[in-house]
C-alpha positions in Angstrom: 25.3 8.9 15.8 24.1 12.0 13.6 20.5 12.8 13.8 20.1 11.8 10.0 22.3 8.5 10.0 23.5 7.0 6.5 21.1 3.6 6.6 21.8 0.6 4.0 19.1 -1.8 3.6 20.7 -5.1 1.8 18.8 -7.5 0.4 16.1 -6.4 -2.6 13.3 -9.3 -2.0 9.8 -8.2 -0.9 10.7 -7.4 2.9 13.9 -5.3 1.3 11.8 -3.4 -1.2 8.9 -2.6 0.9 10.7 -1.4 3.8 13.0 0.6 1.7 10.1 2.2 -0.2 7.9 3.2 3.2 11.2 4.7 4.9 12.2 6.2 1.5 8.7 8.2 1.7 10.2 10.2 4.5 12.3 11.7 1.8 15.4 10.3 3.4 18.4 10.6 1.2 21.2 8.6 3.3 19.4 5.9 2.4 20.3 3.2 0.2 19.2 -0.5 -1.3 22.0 -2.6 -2.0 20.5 -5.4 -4.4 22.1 -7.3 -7.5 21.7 -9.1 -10.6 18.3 -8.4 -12.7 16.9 -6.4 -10.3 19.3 -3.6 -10.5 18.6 -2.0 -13.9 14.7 -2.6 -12.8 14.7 -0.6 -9.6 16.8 2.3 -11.8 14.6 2.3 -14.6 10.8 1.8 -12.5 11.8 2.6 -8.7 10.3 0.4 -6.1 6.6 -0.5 -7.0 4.3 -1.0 -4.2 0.6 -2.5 -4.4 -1.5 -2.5 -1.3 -3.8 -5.4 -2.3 -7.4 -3.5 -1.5 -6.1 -0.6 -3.4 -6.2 -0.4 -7.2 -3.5 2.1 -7.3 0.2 1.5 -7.3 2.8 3.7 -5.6 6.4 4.1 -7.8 8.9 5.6 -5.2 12.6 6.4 -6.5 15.2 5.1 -4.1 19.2 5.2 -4.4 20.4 1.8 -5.6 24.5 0.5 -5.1 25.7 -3.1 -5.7 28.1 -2.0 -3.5 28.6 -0.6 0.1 32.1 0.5 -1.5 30.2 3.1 -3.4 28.9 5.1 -0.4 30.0 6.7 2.9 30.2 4.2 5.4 26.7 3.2 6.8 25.8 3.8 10.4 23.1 1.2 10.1 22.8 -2.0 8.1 19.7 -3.5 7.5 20.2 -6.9 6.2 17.0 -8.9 4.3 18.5 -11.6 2.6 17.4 -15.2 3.1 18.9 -17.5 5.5 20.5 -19.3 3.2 22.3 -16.6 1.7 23.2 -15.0 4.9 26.3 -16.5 5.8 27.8 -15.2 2.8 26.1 -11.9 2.6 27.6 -11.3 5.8 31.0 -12.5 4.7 30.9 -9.9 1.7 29.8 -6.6 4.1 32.9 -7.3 6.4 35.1 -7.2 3.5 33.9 -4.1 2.2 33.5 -2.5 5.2 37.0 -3.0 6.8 37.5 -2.3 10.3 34.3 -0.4 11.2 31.3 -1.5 13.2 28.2 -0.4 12.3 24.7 -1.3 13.7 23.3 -4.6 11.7 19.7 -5.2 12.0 19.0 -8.8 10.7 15.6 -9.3 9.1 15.7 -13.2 8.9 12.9 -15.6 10.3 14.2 -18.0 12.8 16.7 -18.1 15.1 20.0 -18.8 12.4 20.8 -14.6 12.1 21.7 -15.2 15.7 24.8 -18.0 15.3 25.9 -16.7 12.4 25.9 -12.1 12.4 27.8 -12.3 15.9 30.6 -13.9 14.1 31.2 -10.6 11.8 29.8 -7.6 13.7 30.1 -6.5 17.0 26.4 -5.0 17.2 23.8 -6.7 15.6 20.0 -6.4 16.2 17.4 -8.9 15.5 13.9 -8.3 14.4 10.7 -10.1 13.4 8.7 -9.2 10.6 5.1 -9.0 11.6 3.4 -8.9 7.7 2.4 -10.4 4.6 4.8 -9.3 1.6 5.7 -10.6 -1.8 6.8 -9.6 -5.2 5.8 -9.9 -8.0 8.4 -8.4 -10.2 11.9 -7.5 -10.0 10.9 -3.9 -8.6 7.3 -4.2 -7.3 5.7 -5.9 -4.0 2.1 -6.4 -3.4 1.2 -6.7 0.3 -1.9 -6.4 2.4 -1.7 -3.7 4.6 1.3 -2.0 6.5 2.4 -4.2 9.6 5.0 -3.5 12.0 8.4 -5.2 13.2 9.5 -6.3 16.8 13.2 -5.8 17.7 15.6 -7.0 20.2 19.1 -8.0 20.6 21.2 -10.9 22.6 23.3 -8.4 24.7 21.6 -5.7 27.0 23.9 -2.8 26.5 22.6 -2.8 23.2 19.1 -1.1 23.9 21.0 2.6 22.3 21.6 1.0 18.5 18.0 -0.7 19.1 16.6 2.9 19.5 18.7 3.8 16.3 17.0 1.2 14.6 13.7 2.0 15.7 14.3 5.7 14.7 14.9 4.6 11.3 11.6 2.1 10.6 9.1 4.1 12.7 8.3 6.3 10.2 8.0 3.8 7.6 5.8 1.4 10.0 5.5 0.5 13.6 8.5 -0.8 14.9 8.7 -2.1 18.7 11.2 -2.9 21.0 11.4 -5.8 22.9 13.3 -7.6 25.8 11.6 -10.9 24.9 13.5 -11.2 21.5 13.3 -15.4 21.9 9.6 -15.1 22.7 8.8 -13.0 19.8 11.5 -14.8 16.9 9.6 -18.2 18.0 5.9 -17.0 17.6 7.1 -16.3 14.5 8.2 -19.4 13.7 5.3 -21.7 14.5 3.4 -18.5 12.2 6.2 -19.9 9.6 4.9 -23.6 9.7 2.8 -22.8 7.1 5.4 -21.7 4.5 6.4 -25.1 3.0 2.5 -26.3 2.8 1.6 -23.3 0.9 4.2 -23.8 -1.3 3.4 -27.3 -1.6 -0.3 -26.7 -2.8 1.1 -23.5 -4.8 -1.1 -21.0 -3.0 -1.7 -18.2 -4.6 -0.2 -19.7 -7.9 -2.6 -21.9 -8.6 -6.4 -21.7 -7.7 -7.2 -24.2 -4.3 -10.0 -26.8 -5.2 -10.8 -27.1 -1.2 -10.9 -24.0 0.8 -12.0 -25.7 3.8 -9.2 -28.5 3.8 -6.3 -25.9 3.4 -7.6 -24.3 6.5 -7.9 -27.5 8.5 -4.1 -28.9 7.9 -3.4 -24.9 8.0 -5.3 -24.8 11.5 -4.1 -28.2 13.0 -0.6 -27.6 11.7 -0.2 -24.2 13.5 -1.9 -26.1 16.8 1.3 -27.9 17.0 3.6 -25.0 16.9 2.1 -23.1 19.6 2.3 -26.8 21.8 5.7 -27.4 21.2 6.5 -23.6 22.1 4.7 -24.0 25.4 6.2 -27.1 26.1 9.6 -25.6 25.2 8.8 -22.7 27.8 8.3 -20.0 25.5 5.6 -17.7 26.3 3.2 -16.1 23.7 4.6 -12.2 21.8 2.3 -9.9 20.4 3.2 -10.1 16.6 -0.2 -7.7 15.6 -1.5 -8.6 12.5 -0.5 -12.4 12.3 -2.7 -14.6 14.8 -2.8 -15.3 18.5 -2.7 -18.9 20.1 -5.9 -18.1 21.2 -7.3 -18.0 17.5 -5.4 -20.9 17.1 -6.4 -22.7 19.7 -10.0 -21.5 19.3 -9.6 -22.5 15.8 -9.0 -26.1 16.4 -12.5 -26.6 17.3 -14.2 -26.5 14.3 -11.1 -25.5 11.8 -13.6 -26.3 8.3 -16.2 -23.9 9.9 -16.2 -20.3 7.9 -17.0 -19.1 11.6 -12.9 -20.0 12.3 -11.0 -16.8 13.0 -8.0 -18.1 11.0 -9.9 -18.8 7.8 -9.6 -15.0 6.6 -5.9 -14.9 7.6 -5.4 -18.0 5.3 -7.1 -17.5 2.6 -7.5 -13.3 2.1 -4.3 -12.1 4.1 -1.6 -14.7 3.2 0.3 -14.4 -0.1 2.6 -16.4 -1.9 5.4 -17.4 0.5 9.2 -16.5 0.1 9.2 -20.6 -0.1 6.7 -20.6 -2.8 8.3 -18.3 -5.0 12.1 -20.1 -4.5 10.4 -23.5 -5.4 8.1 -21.8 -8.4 11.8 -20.2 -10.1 13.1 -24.2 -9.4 15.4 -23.0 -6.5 16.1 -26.1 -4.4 17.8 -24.4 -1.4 15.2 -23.5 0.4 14.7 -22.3 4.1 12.6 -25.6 5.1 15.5 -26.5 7.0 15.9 -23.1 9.0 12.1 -22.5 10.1 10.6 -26.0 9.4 13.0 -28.4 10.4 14.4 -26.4 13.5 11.1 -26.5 14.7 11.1 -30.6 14.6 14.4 -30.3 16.4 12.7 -28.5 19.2 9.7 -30.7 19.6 11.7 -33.5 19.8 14.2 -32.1 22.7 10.6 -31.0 24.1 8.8 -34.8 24.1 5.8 -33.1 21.9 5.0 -34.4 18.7 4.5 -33.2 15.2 2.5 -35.7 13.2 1.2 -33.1 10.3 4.4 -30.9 10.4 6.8 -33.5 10.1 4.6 -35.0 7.1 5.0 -31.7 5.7 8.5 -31.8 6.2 9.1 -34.9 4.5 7.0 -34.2 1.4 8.5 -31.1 1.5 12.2 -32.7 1.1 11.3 -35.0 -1.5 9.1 -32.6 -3.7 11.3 -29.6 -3.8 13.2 -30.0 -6.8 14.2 -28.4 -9.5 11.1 -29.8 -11.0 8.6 -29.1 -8.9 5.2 -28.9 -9.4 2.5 -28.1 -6.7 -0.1 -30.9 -5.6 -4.0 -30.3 -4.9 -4.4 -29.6 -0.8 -6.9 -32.8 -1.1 -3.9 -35.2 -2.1 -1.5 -33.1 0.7 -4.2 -34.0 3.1 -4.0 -37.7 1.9 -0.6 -38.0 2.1 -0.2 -36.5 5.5 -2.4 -38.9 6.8 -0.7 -42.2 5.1 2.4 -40.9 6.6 1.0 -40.7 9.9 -0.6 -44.2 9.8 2.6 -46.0 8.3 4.7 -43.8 11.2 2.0 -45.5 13.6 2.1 -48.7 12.1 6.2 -49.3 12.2 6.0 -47.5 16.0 3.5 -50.6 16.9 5.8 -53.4 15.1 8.8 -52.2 17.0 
């Protein structure tokens, strides 16, 4: 590969636009955001907006925008930021247009889906894990908390050459690390993803939280389960820098209401509105609960541990994301979860 390769990032949500802005500061001009719809015209007209929440200023950076990779040279590297959900067909649409060749993918997805369905279309795809808070809030402009940095690995060994390539490309945007524990590192993640559909639930960040203290304790006891059912499952722990350890977790659980837990500034200063929050707040009903919240069920299940608050979650989560939805107050979530849990008891003891 040349030293200055042609790099397409697809996808223009909050992970798309942010990473495309900090790589774009390196005044690289092989690169390009593929994105559609509304947000086209938006990124032409204002460039990529970026807001560093503890900064009052906001950075406009003017990036090359295609709706198509038809448009440009062939891309030696792919980065790919869509949703799950929309993955499938995303991927269906960049074989098409790119014919016979094989460039590098990098898939930016949470959970382990990227990893059934990019093999089926490319020949080298990477995988990485997203270690920060992101969101937008416009068509062209993200607000996140500080810069964090991305963990990549692959399925196949004699990939580690196109990982480099990939990790050339981010590292001068943000800290981007290699890794030979991809499974380890995707699954951290995902028990860091728990919390997704209960923020959307109590529409954090779109609606102001009546109990701090109870938001943190489901929050807390909710992410206790993930890291059990990873250790049970035989994963081991990943660094994932910014988001927290199982020992904060764990340490957590002892007193999760106390302002002295060392998740309580993670939930309620450094957490923004999910990706699920803002596909239930524009009345999206596909959602990725099933990817990241109901995969993890599936695992606890094949691993004997159990997931009294998360599959309460779930459950709500299926029946209240509609169309319609509107968020409910953490203290009636709480409520809820714990009806659930007692009628789940209750049934268990008649049979």
């Amino acid at each position: 590969m040349e030293n200055k390769p042609i790099i397409a990032v697809v996808g223009a949500g909050a992970i798309g636009l942010s990473l495309t802005g900090w790589i774009s500061l390196q005044k690289n001009r092989d690169l390009f955001l593929l994105a559609r719809g509304k947000s086209v015209p938006e990124i032409r007209s204002h460039g990529i907006q970026l807001h560093q929440t503890d900064q009052d200023t906001v950075s406009s950076i003017r990036v090359n925008v295609i709706e198509s990779l038809e448009e440009i040279p062939s891309p030696d590297i792919i980065i790919i930021t869509v949703k799950n959900y929309d993955l499938d067909q995303t991927a269906q649409t960049l074989r098409r247009q790119l014919g016979n060749r094989q460039p590098i993918i990098a898939s930016l997805q949470n959970g382990v889906e990227n990893q059934r369905i990019l093999p089926k279309y490319f020949s080298k795809p990477t995988f990485g894990v997203i270690c920060y808070n992101a969101w937008r809030e416009g068509a062209s402009k993200v607000s996140y908390v500080k810069r964090g940095h991305v963990v990549i690995g692959a399925l196949k060994r004699e990939l580690q050459p196109e990982l480099q390539s990939v990790a050339n490309v981010l590292n001068p945007g943000l800290t981007c690390f290699v890794t030979d524990r991809l499974q380890d590192a995707v699954h951290c993640k995902l028990a860091i993803n728990l919390i997704n559909a209960e923020m959307a639930l109590v529409g954090f960040r779109k609606r102001s939280i009546e109990s701090e203290k109870i938001l943190v304790h489901i929050t807390t006891r909710l992410l206790e389960e993930g890291v059990n059912v990873l250790q049970a499952a035989g994963f081991k722990e990943h660094y994932l820098g910014v988001l927290p350890s199982w020992t904060e977790i764990r340490t957590a659980v002892n007193d999760p209401e106390s302002p002295a837990n060392p998740l309580h500034d993670f939930i309620i200063n450094r957490v923004g509105p999910t990706s699920m929050t803002q596909d239930v707040f524009c009345g999206k009903t596909n959602t990725e609960l099933e990817s990241l919240n109901g995969y993890m069920l599936g695992l606890a299940d094949r691993s004997g541990v159990p997931m009294p608050i998360n599959q309460a979650i779930y459950e709500v989560a299926k029946e209240r994301f509609c169309s319609g939805f509107r968020p409910i107050e953490e203290i009636e979530l709480w409520e809820m979860i714990n009806d659930r849990i007692l009628n789940r008891s209750l049934e268990l003891h008649r049979n």
